[in-house]
C-alpha positions as CSV (number, residue, x, y, z in Angstrom):
1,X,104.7,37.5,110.6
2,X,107.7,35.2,109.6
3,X,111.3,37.0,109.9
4,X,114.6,35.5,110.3
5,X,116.4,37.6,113.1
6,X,119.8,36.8,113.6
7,X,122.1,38.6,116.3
8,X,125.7,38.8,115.9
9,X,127.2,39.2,120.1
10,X,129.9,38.9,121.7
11,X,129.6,37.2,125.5
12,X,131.4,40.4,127.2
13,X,129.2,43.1,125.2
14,X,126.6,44.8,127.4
15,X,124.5,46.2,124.8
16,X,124.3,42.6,123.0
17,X,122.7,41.0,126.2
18,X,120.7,44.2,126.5
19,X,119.5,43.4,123.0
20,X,119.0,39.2,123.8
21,X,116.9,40.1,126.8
22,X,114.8,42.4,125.4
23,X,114.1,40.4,122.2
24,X,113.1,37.5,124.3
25,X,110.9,39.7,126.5
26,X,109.3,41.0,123.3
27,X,108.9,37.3,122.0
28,X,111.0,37.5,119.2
29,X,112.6,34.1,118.2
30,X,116.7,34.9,117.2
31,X,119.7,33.0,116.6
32,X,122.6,33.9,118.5
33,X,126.0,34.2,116.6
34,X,128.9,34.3,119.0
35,X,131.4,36.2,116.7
36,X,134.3,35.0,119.6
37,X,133.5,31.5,119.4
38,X,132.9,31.6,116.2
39,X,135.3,32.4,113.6
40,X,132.7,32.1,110.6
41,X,130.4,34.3,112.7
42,X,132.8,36.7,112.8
43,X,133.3,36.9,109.5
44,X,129.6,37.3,108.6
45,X,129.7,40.1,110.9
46,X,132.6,41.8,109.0
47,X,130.9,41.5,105.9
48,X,128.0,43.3,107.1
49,X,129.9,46.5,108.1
50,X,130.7,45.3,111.7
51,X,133.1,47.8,113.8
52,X,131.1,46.6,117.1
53,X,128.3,44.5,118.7
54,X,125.6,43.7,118.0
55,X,124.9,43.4,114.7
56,X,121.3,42.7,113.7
57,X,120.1,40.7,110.7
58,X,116.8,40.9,109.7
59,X,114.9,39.2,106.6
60,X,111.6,40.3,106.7
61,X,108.7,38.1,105.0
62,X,109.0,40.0,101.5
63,X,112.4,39.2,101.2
64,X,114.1,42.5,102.2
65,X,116.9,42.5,104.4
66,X,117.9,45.1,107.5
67,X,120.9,45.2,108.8
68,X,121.5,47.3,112.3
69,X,124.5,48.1,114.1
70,X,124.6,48.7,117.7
71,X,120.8,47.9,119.9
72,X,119.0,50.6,118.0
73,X,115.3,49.4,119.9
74,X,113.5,51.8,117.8
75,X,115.1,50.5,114.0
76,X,114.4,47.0,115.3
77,X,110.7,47.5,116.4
78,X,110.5,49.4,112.6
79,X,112.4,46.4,111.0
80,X,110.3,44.3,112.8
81,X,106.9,46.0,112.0
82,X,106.1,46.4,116.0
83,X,104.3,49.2,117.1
């Protein structure tokens, strides 16, 4: 199953580490987008709706894209086809 997951954080957000760790303990390969050290990042984040973090980007294999705001476990484990 090849996905691109990308996570937009911030280093002082609790539910974006929350997010980090459990996509790692899942073994879910991310990029991390500091939207603070970042000013690019945090402009991608704007443009996909962003009032908060995280902000998950998701392009599955057929091409579709999913974006979820806030760590929603359940919408990423349906994004992500995990059971």
């Amino acid at each position: 199953m090849a996905q691109n997951v990308i996570v937009y954080t911030q280093t002082t957000c609790g539910p974006c580490q929350e997010e980090k760790m459990w996509l790692t303990q899942h073994n879910i390969p991310f990029e991390d987008r500091d939207i603070r050290k970042n000013e690019a990042y945090f402009q991608e984040a704007i443009n996909l709706g962003a009032s908060m973090t995280p902000v998950t980007w998701i392009k599955k294999e057929n091409g579709e894209e999913v974006v979820i705001h806030g760590f929603d476990k359940e919408q990423i484990k349906k994004a992500l086809d995990l059971s």
